[in-house]
N, C-alpha and C positions, 0 to 999 in steps of 0.2 A: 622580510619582504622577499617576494620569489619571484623569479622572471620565468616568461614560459612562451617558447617561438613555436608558432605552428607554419609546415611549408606544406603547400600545394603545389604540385607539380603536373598544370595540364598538360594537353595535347600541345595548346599555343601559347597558353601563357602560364609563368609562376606566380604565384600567392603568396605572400608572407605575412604575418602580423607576430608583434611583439605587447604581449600581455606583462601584466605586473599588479603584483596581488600588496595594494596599502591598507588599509587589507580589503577594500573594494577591489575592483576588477578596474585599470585603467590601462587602456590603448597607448604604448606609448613609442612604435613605428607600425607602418604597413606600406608594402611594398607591391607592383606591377610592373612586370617587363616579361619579355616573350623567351620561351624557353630555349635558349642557345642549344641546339641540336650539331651534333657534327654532322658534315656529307659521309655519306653513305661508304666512300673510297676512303674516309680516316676514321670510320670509328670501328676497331676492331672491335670491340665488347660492348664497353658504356657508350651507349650512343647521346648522351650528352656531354658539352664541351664545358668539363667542371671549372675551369681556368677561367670564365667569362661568367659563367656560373656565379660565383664567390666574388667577383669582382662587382656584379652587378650589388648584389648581397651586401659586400661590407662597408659601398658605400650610404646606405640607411644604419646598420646594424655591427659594430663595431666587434673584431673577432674580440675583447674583450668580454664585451657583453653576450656573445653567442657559448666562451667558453662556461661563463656562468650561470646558464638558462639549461631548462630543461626544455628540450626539444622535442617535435614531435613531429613525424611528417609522414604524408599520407601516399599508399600506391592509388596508381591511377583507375578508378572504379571499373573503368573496361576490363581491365585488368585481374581483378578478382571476381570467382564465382562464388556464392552466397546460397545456401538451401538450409529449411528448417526442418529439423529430424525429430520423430518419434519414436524415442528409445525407452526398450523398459527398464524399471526403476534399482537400479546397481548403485553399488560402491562409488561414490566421489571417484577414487582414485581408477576408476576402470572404465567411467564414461570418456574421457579422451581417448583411452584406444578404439572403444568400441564406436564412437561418434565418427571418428579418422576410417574406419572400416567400413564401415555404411555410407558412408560420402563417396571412398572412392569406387563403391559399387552405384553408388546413385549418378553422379555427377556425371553430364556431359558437356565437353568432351572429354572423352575416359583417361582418370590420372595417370601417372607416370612418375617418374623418379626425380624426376625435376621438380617435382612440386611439391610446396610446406603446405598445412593445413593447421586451421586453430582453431577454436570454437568457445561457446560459454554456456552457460545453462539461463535459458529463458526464464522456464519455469514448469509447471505440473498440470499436467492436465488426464481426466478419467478418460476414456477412450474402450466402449464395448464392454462398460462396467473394468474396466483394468488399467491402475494408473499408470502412468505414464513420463516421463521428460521429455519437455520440449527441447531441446537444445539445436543453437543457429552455429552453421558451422562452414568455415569461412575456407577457400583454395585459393594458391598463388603461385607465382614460377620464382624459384630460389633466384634466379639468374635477378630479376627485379631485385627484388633484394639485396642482393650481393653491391650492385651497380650503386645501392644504394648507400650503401657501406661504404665502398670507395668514394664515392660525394662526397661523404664527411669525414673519411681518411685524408682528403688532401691538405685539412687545415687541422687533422688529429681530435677529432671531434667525434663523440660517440652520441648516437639519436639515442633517447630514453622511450618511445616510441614511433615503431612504422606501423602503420596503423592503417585500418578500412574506414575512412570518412562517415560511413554511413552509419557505423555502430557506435561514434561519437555525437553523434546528431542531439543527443540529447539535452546535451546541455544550451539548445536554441531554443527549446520547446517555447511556444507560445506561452503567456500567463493563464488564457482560458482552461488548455491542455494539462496544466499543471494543475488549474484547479479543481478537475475532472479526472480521479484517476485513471478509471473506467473506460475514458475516451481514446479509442486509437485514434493517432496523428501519422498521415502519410506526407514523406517530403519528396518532393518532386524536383531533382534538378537536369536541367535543361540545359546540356552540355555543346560543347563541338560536335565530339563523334557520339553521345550516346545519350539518351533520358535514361537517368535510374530513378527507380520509385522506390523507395524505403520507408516501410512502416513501423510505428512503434507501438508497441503495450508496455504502457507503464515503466516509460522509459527505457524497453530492452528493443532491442533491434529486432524483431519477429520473421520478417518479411522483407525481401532484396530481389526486386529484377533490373535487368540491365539491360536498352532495348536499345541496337545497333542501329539507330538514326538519332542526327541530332543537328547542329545550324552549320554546319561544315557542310551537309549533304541540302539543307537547304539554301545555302550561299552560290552551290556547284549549280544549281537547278536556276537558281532566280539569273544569276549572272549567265546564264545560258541561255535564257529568254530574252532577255533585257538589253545582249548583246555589249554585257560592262565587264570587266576585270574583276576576279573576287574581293579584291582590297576594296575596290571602289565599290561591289553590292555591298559588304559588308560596311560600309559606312553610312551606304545607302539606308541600311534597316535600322542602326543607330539612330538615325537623324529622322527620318519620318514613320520607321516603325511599321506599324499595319495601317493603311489610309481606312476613316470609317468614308462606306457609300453608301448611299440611297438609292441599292438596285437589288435587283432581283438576280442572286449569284447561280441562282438554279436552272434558271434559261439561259442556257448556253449560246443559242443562235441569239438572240435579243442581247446576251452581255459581248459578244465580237460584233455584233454589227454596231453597237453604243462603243465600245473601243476604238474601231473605225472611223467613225465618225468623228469621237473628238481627237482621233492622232493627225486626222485631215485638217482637223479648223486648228488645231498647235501648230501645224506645218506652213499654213499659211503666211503667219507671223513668231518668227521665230529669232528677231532681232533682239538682242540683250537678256537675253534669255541662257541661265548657267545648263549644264549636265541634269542638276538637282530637279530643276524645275522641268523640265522635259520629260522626264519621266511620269504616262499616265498613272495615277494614283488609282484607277479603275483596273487597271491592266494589272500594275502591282496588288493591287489585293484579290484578283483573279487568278493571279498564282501562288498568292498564299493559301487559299482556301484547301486546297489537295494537301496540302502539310499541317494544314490543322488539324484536318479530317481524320488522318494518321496519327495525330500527336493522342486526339480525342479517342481515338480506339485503341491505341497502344495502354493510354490509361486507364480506359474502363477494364481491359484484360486486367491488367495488373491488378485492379482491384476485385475481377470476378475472382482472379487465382486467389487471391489474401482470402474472400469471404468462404472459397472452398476449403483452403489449408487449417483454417480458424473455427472452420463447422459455423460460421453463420454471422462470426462479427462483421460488422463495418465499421469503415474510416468516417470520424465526425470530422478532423480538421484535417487542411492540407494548404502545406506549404511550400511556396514554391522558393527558387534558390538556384543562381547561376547565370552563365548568361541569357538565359531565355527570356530573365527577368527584366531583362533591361529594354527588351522590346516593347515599344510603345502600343500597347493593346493587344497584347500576345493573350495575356493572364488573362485579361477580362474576359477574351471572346472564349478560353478554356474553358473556365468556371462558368459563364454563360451555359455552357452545354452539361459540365458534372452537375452541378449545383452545390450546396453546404457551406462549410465554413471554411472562408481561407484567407491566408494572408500573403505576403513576400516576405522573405526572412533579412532583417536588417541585424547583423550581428553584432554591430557599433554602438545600435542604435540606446541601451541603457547602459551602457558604459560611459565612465569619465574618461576623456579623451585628452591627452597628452599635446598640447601643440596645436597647429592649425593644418587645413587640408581637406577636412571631412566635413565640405558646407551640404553638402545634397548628397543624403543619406540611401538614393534610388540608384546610384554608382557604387553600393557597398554589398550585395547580393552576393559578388562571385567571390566575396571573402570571405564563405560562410564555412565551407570545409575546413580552410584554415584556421579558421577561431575555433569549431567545433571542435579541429582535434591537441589544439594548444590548450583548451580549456578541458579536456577529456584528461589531458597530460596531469591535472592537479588534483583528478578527487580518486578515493578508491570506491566509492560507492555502489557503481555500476560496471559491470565488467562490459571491457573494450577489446576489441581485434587487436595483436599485436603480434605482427609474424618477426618481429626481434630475434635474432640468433639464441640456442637455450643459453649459451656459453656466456653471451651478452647481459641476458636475463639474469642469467647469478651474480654475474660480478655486480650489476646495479644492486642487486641484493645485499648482497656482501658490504660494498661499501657502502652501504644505508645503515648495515648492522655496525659495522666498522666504527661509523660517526656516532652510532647512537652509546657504542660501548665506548668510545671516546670521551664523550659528552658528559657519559653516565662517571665514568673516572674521576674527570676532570670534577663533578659532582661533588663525587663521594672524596675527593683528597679535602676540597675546601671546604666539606660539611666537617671532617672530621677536624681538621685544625681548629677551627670555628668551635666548634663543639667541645675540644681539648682546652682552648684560651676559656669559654665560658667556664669550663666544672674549674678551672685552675680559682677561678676569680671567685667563683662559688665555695671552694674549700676555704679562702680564704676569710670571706664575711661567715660562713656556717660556723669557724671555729671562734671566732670573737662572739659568735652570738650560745655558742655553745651551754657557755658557763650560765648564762641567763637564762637558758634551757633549765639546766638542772637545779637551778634556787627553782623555778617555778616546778616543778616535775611533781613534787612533795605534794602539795598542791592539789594538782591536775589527780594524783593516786586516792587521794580523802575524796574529791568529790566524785571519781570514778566511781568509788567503792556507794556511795551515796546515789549514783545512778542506778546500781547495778541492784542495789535495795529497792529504789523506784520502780524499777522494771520489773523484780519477782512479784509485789505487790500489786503491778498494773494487770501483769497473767492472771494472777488469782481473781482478782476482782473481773477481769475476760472471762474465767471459767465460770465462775457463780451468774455471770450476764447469763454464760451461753446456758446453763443448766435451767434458769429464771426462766427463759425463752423459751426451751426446750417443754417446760411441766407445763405455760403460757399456750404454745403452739397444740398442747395434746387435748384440750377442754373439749370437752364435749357442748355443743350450741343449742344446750334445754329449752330455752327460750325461743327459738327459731324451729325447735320439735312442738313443744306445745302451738307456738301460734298457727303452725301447720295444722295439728291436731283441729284445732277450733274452726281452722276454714275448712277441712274434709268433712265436716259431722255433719248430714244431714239433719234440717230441724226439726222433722219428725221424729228423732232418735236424742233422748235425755241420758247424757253420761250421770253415772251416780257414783261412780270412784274411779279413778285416774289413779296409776302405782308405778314409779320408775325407782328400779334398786338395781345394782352392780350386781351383774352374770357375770359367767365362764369363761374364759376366752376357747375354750374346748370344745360350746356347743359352737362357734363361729367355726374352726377347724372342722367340727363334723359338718357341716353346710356345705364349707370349701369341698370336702371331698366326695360331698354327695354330689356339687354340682360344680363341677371342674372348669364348668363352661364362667364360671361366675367369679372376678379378681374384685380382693377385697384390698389389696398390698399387706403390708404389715401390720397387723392390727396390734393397739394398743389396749384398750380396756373395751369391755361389751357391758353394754345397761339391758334389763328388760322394762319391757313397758305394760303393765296389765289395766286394762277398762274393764270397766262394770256398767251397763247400757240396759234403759230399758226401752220400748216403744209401745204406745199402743194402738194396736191394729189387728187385722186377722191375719191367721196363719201367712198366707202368699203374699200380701204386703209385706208382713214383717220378714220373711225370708232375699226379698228384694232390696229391704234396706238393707240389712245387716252384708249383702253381695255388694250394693254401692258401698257401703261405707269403709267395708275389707278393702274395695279399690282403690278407694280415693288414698288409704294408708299407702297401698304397698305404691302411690308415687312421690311418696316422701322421703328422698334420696337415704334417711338415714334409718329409715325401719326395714329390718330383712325378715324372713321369717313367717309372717304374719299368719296369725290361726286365728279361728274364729268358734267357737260353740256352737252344738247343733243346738237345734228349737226342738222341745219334749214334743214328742209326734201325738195327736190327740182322733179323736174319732171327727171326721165330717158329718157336721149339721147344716144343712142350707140353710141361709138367711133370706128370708123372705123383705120385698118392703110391703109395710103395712096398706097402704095406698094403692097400690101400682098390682102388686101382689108377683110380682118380676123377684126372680134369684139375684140377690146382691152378694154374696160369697159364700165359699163351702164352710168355714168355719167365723164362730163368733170373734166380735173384735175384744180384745182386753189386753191387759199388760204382760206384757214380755218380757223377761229379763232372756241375757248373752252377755257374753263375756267375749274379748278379743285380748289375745298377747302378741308380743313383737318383741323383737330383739334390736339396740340400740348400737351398733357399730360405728366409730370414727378410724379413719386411718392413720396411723400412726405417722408425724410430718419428720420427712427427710432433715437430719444434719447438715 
């Protein structure tokens, strides 16, 4: 069983959850509280207040149970810049330099020394007939990191991954999405300070922008209008969300003089009446609309850049995650306008759940980062971001090799005892059975010998089969040459001797070489075949049969050769008819003898 904490660390609030693999996936803390920030005059470096930090922390999450979990926790998305490179097709070992090269020529704003870079290989792609690597490659500022290190130096705690939320996403994917490989999935979260849109191909992270607005800058804007306190809009939007109206948002002068109007007849009567209700629900979704409008075109870029960078895919699912989620008709009116397939990402939502807390699964959105990359932390399947110190990197290494050569000892000492007690216990029964061995052995050597007679004899009698088979397989198929004979003979034409005797296999070899074009394989025996034919008819009939009937021979697979006797040449006499007084042929009819020969080939049948 393996425990595995994933921390999220917003702008406002921290994220925690605490997984545990029985070996399902069950929930078994999660954590909300606002990120303890120091003022600005006590934070030298870490500008978080790690002391309040851990304190918040290990009352869920006991430092017990944190020493024993693999950790994982994610930089803040603003945070990290994200582009996908196309690089030509080199050495494994020489695309991280050359990926880390081409980034900090790409990337803006132009890197510096401060900053780590990671990356992974997406995958291949042709490109102007020339393949190519895709690979997504990730920038960060050391100092994050570092600050990060000391977090969990305080309680001597080493994270097993820091990690880019967005490159873990994967393991949220929807079921459709999974069962689509094909299908890119964009996740959309909808932060404080920022929307990042991250798309996937088959589970790899492709595609990352990070769009500098988010419900911080729309909280600053509503509470400016609205004339409330941020804490108080911001609870505002919780609690009533986006008001649906039944007005026409596009006529401006028509939606403030209907604002007017009804802020006039609320003003009227305005006894018993909270903050909550006072607020027109016309007026508030009058100034939501300019921030949706933004949200709506922030996310179609994001998706024109994906379908340019991709040469032409599109996003079929998209899901959303974060706080944006949690606004009551935020999503709808989004996807109202993209269209497709989409969902909110509930990260709880097919896990078994440890305990109680988690009744309304529409409050579990903002802990998707957190699960994402706690669950990122247990597979190696898919490579993840992880700007981990190298130094860090090996020793996890090491002491994974450490355990496993441990493991493997501790193994091989108990197999071999194991193994030593069995042969001991075996030498002991082999020897008491020994002697019954050898009364029987006597035995076993007569009928050996008695087999080994059975088996010369079984050869021999194989050889005389195969020899059988072999004279069996070489038969020449007379019966199957004559009955052809009988169907080729024209009925005009009386055969008067029929002669098949054993030829040369010489005159076959002189054919072969006369006509090179013509494979007979290995010939075994040659028969010739001699007719003796008569017909009666005149000269150019009987020349016509004797031509069909030579034809009809040579397509009987097993006659080659075929000759045929000329007709004794005689003087032409025209035949008259008696009646008519008309030429009926140049010469008289009578009997004809011919002769035709042919050579009988079988091929010899393969061993």
């Amino acid at each position: 069983m393996e425990n595995y904490i994933g921390i999220d660390i917003g702008s406002r609030y921290t994220k925690i959850v605490a997984l545990e693999r029985k070996p399902a996936i069950t929930l078994t803390a999660w954590l909300e509280f606002k990120t303890p920030y120091l003022s600005q005059a006590a934070a030298s470096g870490n500008p978080l207040d790690i002391k309040i930090f851990w304190e918040e922390t290990t009352k869920h999450i006991p430092q017990e149970k944190l020493r024993a979990a693999h950790i994982a926790v994610t930089l803040p998305s603003n945070a990290v810049s994200a582009m996908t490179l196309l690089l030509p097709r080199v050495a494994k070992n020489e695309l991280t330099a050359i990926a880390t090269t081409e980034a900090k020529r790409k990337m803006i704003p132009v890197s510096g020394p401060n900053h780590i870079f990671e990356n992974f290989l997406v995958g291949s792609r042709i490109t102007a007939k020339i393949p190519r690597y895709e690979v997504m490659v990730a920038r960060s500022d050391i100092s994050l990191v570092k600050h990060l290190l000391e977090l969990f130096g305080y309680l001597h705690l080493e994270p097993e991954l820091i990690g880019f939320s967005s490159s873990a996403l994967f393991s949220l994917l929807p079921a459709q999405a999974l069962a689509d490989k094909n299908a890119d999935t964009a996740f959309v979260d909808i932060g404080m300070l920022s929307i990042n849109t991250s798309i996937l191909r088959e589970g790899k992270l492709s595609f990352f922008r990070n769009t500098a607005f988010g419900l911080n800058d729309i909280i600053k804007d509503l509470a400016k209008n609205l004339a409330l306190s941020e804490n108080r809009t911001e609870e505002v939007l919780l609690e009533k969300g986006i008001p649906e109206v039944d007005f026409d948002l596009k006529d401006k002068v028509a939606l403030a003089e209907e604002i007017m109007r009804q802020k006039y007849e609320a003003s009227v009567d305005t006894a018993g009446k909270n903050e909550l209700e006072e607020i027109n629900a016309l007026e508030l979704r009058s100034l939501w609309q300019a921030h949706i409008e933004r949200m709506l075109h922030e996310l179609r870029r994001s998706l024109m850049f994906y379908k340019e960078q991709s040469e032409g895919r599109r996003v079929e699912h998209i899901c959303f995650l974060g706080g944006g989620a949690h606004i009551k008709n935020l999503i709808a009116l989004l996807v109202k306008q993209l269209g497709g397939e989409w969902q909110i990402v509930y990260p709880f939502k097919n896990m078994q759940i440890h305990g109680t807390g988690i009744e309304n699964h529409a409050q579990t959105p903002i802990f998707s980062n957190a699960a994402a990359i706690a669950l990122s932390c247990g597979q190696k399947e898919i490579a993840v971001i992880n700007f981990l110190p190298p130094n860090l990197k090996a020793k996890k290494t090491h002491a994974k090799k450490r355990l496993w050569f441990l493991i493997a000892a501790i193994v091989l000492v108990c197999s071999t005892a194991t193994l030593s007690a069995i042969a001991f216990v075996h030498t002991l029964i082999y020897t008491k059975a020994l002697a019954t061995i050898e009364t029987d052995l006597a035995i076993v050597r007569d009928v050996a010998e008695t087999l080994k007679e059975f088996d010369r004899r079984e050869k021999k009698i194989t050889q005389d089969t195969m020899a059988i088979e072999a004279i069996h397989n070489q038969r020449i198929p007379f019966f199957l040459i004559l009955a052809s004979l009988a169907k080729s003979t024209p009925q005009a034409i009386l055969l008067t001797h029929v002669t098949i005797a054993k030829g040369q296999a010489a005159d076959m070899a002189q054919e072969a070489a006369e006509n090179p074009d013509v494979s007979y394989g290995a010939i075994a025996e040659t028969y010739r075949l001699s007719i003796s034919a008569a017909v009666v008819s005149d000269y150019e009939t009987a020349l016509g049969l004797i031509k069909r009937f030579r034809g009809n021979l040579e397509n009987i697979p097993y006659l080659k050769n075929i000759t045929a006797s000329d007709l004794q040449l005689e003087e032409i006499s025209p035949q008259r008819n008696t009646q008519t007084g008309k030429v009926t042929g140049l010469t008289k009819s009578q009997t004809r003898i011919f002769s035709l020969n042919a050579q009988i080939a079988v091929p010899a049948q393969s061993q």
